[in-house]
C-alpha positions in Angstrom: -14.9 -86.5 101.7 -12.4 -88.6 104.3 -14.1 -89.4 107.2 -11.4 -87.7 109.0 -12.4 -84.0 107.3 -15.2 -84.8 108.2 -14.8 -85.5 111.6 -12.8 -82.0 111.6 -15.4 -80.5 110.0 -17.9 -80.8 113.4 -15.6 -79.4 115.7 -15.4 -75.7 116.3 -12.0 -74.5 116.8 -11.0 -71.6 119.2 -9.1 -70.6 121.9 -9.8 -70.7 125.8 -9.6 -67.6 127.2 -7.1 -67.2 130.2 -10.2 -67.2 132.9 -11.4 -70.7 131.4 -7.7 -72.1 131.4 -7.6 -71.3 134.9 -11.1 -72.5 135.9 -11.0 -75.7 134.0 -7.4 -76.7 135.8 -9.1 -75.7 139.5 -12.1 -77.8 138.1 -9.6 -81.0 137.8 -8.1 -80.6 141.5 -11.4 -80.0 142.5 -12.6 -83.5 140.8 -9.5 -85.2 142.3 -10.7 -83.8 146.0 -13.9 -85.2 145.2 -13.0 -88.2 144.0 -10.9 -89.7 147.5 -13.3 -87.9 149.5 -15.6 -90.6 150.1 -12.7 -92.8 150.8 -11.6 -90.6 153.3 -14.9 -90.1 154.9 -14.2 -93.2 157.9 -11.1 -91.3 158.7 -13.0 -88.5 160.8 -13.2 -85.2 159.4 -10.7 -85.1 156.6 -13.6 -86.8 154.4 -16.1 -84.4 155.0 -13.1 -81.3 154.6 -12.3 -82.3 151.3 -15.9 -82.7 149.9 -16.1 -79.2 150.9 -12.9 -78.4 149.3 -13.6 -80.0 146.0 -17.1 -78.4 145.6 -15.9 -74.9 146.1 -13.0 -75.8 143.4 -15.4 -77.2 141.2 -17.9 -74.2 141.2 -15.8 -71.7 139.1 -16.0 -74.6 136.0 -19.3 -75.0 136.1 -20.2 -71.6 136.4 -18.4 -69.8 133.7 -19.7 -73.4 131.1 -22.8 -72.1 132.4 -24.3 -75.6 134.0 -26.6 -74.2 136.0 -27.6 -77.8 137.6 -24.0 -78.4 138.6 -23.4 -75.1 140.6 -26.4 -76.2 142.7 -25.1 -79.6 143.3 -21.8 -78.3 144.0 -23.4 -75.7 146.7 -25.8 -78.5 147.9 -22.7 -80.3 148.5 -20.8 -77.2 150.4 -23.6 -76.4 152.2 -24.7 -80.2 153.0 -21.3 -81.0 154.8 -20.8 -77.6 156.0 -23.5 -78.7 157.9 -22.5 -82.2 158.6 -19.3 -80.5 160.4 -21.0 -78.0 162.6 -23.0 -81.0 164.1 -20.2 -83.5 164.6 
């Protein structure tokens, strides 16, 4: 056996449904928001807006792979600048 059947051999082929399709593409906006976000956090506001903005995106990813401990850091992020922004 080729090592390349046998690579083949451990993956599980199967289509996304359309809900994942969708999710997973919000999920890598939502990465990209979070990703210049802490760059844009000395610029006032905008920083904070788009941490906000790239943890709701991310949470329908997370949710329907079912990683429990990242749709708690995601909310814990929301809610944690949420926060941040009704006190500045």
């Amino acid at each position: 056996m080729s090592i390349k059947k046998f690579l083949k051999s451990l993956v599980k082929q199967r289509k996304l449904s359309p809900s994942e399709r969708l999710s997973f593409r919000i999920g890598y906006m939502g990465t990209a928001f979070m990703m210049m976000s802490p760059h844009l956090l000395v610029y006032g506001n905008i920083g904070a807006t788009t941490y906000i903005i790239g943890g709701l995106l991310l949470i329908p990813q997370v949710f329907i792979l079912k990683q429990w401990n990242l749709v708690a850091v995601n909310l814990n992020v929301v809610i944690g600048y949420l926060i941040y922004l009704y006190n500045a």
